[in-house]
N, C-alpha and C positions, 0 to 999 in steps of 0.2 A: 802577771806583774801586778803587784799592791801597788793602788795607789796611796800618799797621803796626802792629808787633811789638810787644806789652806786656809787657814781663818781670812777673810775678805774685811777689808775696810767700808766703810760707811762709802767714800768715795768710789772703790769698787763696783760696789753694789748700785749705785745710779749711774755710772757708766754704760753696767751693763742693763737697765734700764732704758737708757735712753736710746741705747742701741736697738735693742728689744721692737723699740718704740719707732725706731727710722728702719726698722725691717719690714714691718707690720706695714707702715703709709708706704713705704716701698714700692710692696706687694699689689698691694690692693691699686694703689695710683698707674700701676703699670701691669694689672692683672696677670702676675707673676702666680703659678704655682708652687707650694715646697719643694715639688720634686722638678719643675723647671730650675727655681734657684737653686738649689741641690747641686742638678749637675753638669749647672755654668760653673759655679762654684768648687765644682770634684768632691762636694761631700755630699752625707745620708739627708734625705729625708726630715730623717730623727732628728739630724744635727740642726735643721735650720728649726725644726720643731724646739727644741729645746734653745736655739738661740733666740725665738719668738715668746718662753716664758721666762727668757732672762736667770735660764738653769744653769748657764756656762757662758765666759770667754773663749769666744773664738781664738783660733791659733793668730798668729800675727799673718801666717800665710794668706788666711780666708779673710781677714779683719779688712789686709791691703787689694784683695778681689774684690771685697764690698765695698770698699770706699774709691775703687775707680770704675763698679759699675754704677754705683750711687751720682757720681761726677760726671760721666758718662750720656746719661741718660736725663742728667740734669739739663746736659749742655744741648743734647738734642731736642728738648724739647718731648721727649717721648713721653 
């Protein structure tokens, strides 16, 4: 299946920035591996790799698994 092109907005692009950015302090603050968060998560490796250089949008599925394990572990204290 082709995919196409999506031109991204300026706002786009520091979103997924910033996200980039709250995966990374994540990780590291709760010594998370790619392939631990990977497959809490049910995705590749790759995927968290490439959500880490802010190469993609996560699906809204994995967006809503990040932001209640992010919540989560906030709340715990972990």
């Amino acid at each position: 299946m082709a995919r196409t092109a999506v031109k991204l907005t300026e706002e786009d692009l520091l979103e997924r920035d910033d996200l980039a950015q709250k995966v990374k302090n994540f990780m590291r603050d709760n010594l998370f591996t790619e392939k631990k968060l990977g497959d809490i998560l049910g995705v590749s490796r790759r995927t968290i790799q490439m959500i880490k250089a802010a190469n993609v949008t996560p699906h809204s599925g994995t967006l809503h698994k990040l932001e209640t394990l992010f919540l989560r572990y906030k709340r715990e204290g972990k």
